[in-house]
C-alpha positions as CSV (number, residue, x, y, z in Angstrom):
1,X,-24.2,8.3,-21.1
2,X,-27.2,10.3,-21.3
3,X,-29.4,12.4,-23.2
4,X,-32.4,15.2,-22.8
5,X,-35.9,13.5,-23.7
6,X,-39.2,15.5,-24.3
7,X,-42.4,14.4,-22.7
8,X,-45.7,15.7,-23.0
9,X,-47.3,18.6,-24.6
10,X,-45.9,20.9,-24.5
11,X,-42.2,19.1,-23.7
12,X,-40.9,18.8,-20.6
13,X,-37.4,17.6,-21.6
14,X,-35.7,14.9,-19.4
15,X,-32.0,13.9,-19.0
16,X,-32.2,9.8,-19.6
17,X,-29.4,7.3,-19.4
18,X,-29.6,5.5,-22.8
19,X,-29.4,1.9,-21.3
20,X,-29.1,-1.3,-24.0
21,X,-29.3,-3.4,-20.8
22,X,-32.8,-3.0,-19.6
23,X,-36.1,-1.8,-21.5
24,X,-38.3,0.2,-19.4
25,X,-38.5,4.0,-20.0
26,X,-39.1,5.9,-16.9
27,X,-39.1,9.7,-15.1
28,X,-38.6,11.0,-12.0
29,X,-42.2,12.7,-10.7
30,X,-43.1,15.6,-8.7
31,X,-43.9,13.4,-6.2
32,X,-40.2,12.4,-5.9
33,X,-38.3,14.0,-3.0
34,X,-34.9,13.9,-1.1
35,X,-36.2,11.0,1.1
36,X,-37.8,8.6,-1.6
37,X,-34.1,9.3,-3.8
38,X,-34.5,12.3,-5.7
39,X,-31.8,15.4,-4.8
40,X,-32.4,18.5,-5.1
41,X,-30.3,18.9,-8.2
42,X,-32.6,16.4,-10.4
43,X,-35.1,18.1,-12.8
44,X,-38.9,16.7,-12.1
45,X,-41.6,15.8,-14.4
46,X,-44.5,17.7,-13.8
47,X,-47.6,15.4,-15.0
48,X,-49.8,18.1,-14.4
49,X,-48.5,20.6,-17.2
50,X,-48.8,17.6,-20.1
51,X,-52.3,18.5,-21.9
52,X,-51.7,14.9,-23.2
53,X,-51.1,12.5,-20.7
54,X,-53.2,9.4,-20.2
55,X,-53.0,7.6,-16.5
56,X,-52.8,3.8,-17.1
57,X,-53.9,2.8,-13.7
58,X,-50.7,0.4,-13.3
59,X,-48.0,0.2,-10.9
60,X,-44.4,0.2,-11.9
61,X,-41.4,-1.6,-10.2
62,X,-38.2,-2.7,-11.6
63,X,-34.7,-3.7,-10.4
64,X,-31.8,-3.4,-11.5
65,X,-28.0,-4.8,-10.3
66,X,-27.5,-0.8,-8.7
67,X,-31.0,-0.1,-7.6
68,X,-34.8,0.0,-8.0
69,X,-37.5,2.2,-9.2
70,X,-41.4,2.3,-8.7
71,X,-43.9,4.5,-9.5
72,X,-47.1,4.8,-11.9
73,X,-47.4,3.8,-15.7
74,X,-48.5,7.2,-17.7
75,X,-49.0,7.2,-21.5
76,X,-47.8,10.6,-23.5
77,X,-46.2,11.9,-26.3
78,X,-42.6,11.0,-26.2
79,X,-39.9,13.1,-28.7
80,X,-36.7,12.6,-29.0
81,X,-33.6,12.1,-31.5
82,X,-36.3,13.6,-34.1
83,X,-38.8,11.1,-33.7
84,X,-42.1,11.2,-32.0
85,X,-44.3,8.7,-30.3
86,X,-47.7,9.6,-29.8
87,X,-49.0,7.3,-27.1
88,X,-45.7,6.1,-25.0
89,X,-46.1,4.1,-22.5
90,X,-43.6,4.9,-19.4
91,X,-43.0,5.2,-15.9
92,X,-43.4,8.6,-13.3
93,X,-41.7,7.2,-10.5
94,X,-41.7,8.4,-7.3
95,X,-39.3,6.2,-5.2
96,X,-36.0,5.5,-6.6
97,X,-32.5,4.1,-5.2
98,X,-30.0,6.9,-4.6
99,X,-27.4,5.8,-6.8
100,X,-29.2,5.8,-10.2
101,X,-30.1,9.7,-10.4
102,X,-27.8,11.9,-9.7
103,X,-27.1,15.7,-11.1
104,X,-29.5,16.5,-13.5
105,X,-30.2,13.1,-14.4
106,X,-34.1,12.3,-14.4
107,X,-35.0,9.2,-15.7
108,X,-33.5,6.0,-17.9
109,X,-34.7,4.8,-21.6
110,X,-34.0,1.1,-21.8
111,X,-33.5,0.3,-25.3
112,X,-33.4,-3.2,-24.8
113,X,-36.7,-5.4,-26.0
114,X,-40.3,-5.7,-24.4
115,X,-40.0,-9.3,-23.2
116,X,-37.1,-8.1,-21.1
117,X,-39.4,-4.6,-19.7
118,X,-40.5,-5.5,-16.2
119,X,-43.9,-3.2,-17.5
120,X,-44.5,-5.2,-20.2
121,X,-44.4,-1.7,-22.3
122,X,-43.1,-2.0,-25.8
123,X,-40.0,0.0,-26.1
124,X,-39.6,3.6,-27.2
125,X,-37.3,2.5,-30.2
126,X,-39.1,-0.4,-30.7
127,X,-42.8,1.7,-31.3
128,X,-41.2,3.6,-33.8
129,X,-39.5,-0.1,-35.5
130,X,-42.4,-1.6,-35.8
131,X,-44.6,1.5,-37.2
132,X,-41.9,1.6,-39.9
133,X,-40.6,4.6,-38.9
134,X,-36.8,4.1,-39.1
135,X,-35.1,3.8,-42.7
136,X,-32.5,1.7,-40.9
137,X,-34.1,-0.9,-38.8
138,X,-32.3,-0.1,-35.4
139,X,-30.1,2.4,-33.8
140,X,-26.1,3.1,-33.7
141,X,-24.0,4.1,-30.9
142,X,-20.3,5.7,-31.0
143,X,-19.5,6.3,-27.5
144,X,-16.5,8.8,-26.5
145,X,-13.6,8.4,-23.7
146,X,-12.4,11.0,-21.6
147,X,-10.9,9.0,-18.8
148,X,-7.2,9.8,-20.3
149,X,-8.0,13.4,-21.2
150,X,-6.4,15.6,-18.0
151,X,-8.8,18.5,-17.2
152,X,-11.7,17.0,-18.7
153,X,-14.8,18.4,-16.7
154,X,-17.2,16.0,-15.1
155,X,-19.7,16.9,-17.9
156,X,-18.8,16.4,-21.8
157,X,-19.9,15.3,-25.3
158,X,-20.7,11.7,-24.8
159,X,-20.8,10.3,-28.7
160,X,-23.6,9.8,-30.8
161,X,-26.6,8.3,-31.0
162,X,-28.5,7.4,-33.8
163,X,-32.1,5.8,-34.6
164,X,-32.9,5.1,-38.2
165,X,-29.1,5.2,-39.9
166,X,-25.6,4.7,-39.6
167,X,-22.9,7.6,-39.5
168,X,-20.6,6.0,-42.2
169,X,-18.3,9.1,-40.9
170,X,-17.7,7.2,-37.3
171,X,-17.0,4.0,-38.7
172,X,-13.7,2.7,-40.9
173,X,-14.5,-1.2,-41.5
174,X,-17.5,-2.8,-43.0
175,X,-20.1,-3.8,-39.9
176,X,-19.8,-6.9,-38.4
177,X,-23.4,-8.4,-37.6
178,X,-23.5,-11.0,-34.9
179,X,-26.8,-12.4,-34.4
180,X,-29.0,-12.7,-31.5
181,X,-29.9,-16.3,-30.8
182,X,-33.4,-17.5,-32.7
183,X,-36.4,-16.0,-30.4
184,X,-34.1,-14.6,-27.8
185,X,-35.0,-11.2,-28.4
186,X,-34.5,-9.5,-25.0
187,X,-31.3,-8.4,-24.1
188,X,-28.8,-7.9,-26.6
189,X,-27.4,-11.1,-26.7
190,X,-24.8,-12.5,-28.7
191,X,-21.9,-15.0,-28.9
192,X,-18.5,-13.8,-27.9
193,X,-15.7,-16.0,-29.2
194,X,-12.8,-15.1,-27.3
195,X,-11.3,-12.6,-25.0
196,X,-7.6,-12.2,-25.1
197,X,-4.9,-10.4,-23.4
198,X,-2.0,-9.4,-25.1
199,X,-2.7,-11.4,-27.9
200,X,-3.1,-14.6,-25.5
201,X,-6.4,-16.4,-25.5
202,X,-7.6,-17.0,-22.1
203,X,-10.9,-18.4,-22.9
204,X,-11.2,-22.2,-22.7
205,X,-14.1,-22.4,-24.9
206,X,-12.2,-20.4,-27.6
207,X,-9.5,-23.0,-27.5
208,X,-11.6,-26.1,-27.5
209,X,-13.6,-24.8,-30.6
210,X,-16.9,-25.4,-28.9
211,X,-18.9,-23.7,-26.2
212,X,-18.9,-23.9,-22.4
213,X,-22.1,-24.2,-21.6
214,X,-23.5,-20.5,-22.3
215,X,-20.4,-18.9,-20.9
216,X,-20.2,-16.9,-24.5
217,X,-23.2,-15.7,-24.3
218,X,-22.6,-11.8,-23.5
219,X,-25.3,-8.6,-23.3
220,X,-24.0,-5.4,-24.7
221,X,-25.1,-3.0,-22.3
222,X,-24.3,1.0,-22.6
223,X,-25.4,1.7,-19.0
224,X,-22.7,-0.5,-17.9
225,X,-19.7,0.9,-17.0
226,X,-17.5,-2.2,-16.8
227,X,-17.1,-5.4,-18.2
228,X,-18.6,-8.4,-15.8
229,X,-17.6,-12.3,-16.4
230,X,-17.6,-15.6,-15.2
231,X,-14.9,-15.8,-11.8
232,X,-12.7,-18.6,-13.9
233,X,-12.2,-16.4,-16.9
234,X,-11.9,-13.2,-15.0
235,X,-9.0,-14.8,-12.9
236,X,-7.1,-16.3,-15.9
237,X,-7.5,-12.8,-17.2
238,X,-5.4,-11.0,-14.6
239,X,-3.3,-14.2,-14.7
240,X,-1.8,-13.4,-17.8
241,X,-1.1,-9.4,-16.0
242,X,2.1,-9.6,-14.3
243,X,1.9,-8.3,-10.4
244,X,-2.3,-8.4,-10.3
245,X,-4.0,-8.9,-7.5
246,X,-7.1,-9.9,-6.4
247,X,-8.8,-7.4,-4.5
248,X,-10.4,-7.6,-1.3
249,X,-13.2,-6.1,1.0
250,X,-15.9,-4.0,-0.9
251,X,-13.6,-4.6,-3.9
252,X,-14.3,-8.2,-4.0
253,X,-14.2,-9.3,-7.2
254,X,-12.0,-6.8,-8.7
255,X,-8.6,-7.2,-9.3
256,X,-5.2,-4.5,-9.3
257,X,-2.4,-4.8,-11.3
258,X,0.7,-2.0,-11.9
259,X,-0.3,0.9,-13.4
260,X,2.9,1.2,-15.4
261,X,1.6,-2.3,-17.2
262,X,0.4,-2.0,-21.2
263,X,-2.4,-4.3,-20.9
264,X,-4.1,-4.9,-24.3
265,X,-7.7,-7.1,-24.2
266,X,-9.1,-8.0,-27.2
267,X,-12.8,-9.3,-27.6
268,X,-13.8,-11.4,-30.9
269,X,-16.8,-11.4,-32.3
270,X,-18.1,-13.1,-35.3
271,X,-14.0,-13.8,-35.8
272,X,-13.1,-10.6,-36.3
273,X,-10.8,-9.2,-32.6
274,X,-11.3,-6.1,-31.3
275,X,-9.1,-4.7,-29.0
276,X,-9.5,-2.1,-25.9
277,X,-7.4,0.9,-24.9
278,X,-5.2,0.3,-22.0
279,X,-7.0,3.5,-21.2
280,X,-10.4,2.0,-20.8
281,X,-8.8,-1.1,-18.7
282,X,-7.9,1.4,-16.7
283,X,-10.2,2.5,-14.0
284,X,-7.5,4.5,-12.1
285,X,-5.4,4.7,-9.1
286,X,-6.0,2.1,-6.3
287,X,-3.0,2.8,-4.1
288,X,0.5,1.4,-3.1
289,X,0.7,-2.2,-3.0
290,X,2.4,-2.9,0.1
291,X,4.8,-5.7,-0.9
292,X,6.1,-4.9,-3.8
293,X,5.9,-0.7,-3.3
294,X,4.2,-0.1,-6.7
295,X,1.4,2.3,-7.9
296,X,-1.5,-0.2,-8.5
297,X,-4.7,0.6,-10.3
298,X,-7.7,-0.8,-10.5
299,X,-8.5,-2.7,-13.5
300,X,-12.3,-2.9,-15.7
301,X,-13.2,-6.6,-15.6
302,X,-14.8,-7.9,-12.9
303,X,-16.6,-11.4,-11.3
304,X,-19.9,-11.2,-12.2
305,X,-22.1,-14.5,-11.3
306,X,-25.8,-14.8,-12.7
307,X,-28.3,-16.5,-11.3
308,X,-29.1,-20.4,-12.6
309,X,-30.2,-20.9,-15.6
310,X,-29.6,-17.6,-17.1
311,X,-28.4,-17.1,-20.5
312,X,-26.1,-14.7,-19.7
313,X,-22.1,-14.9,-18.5
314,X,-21.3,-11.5,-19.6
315,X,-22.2,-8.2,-19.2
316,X,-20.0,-5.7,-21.9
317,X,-20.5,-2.2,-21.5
318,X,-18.8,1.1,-22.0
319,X,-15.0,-0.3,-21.0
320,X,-15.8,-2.1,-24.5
321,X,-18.4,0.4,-26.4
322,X,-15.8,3.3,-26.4
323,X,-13.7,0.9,-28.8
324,X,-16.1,0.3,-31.7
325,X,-19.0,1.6,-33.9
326,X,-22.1,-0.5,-32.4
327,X,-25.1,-1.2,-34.6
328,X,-28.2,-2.6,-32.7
329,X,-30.0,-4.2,-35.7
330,X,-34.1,-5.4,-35.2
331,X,-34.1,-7.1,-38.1
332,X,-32.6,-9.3,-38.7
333,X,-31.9,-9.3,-35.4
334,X,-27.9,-8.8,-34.7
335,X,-25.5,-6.3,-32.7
336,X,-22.5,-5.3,-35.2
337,X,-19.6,-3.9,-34.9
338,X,-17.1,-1.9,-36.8
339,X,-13.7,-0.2,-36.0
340,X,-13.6,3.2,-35.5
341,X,-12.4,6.1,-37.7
342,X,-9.6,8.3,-37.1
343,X,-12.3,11.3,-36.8
């Protein structure tokens, strides 16, 4: 999911992936070519045409779970969704991993907080939060599906995206605020209090009332695809999907089950269950499974193991996001969520 920024005076504008799961807002430079990871099909900020742009004299580098980046920090003008930062701080990056730009994708705005930016920068959204410049004190996200639409193009609408107020038009239910722990600020991290499948829990913490150690802990993340979770849960999920599988090779970690299934997961949060499309467990066709002769897909929760000590057990992105209204409130700090209207 992505969306055309404007940098600079006059604009250059930029297609960005709108990413709750990291913080750092960055573009791909002039300087970026077909062998430091820039095709020719992505767009290129060119610093030079920017009457405005101020050279911090930093380096940049950051990592993510599909890639890296590193280039320069720059400071400009930075315009979008009708709001304007005049002294941005962000990344011109020269050198980036092949898989994160791709079309006419240039860059990624993290919308996550600053102590989780690997520049330090205070976030875009966050600038315009703390100069009082949203009405609402966040942003809203209403993400759309087209994985069970036939003939969609590789290209449509994505949703909506909003800074400042909430589209009471997307949403049905009140908004459900779960909040971030006390001085956590970083990711968007809140408690998840169980995942179910077909109505079955399959969360042991759920059923003992308490927590596991911080296996609730998830980060809602729109520039994640899929829905990653501790190997244990993960399994007992597919164990309650009759005829999955675990996968093997470079699907490690995923699992198959019969396309022909009607798989319902639910996620609760702040005791209110919220439940998935079986399109969006869905990730599509993953051939004939050999012993039983049946069309298998692949499904969208896999094993995702953090390092020590990390807050986090889950990451929830877009398998999930397509399902809800999501609210990401500064203050007080909290993700909601609210059920979709039928529009």
């Amino acid at each position: 999911y992505y969306a055309p920024i404007g940098i600079g005076v006059p604009a250059q504008y930029m297609n960005c992936i709108l990413d709750t799961g990291s913080a750092d807002l960055w573009i791909a430079s002039n300087y970026c070519t077909s062998l430091t990871g820039c095709s020719s099909t992505v767009p290129l900020f060119n610093s030079s045409l920017s009457q405005t742009q101020v050279d911090m004299n930093t380096s940049f580098s950051v990592r993510y779970g599909s890639g890296q980046a590193q280039g320069e920090m720059m400071q400009d003008y930075v315009a979008f969704a009708g709001y304007n930062v005049s002294s941005q701080a962000f990344a011109l990056v020269e050198s980036v991993s092949r898989d994160l730009l791709g079309g006419d994708i240039s860059g990624l705005m993290g919308l996550g907080w600053q102590p989780l930016a690997a520049s330090q920068a205070v976030p875009w959204w966050q600038n315009l939060y703390q100069g009082n410049a949203l009405p609402f004190p966040g942003f809203a996200v209403s993400l759309s599906r087209f994985i069970n639409v036939p003939n969609a193009s590789s290209i449509e609408p994505g949703g909506s995206l909003t800074f400042g107020y909430l589209n009471s038009s997307l949403y049905s239910s009140e908004i459900n605020y779960v909040p971030l722990p006390s001085g956590q600020e970083s990711y968007w991290l809140v408690k998840m209090d169980q995942v179910a499948v077909n109505g079955t829990n399959v969360t042991s913490w759920a059923s003992t009332g308490g927590t596991n150690g911080q296996e609730d802990m998830v980060a809602i993340d729109t520039g994640t695809t899929l829905i990653g979770g501790p190997r244990d849960v993960v399994a007992n999920i597919y164990a309650h999907v009759p005829g999955a599988r675990a996968a093997t090779g470079a699907y490690t970690g995923y699992y198959s089950y019969p396309c022909s299934a009607n798989v319902t997961v639910g996620l609760t949060f702040g005791g209110v269950t919220y439940n998935m499309s079986t399109a969006d467990f869905n990730l599509g066709p993953f051939g004939i499974d050999p012993q039983t002769n049946v069309s298998t897909c692949l499904g969208a929760f896999f094993d995702l193991a953090f390092s020590g000590g990390s807050r986090i057990s889950w990451v929830i992105g877009a398998a999930f996001l397509k399902n809800v209204y999501s609210v990401f409130r500064a203050s007080p700090p909290a993700v909601g969520f609210a059920t979709l209207s039928n529009s």
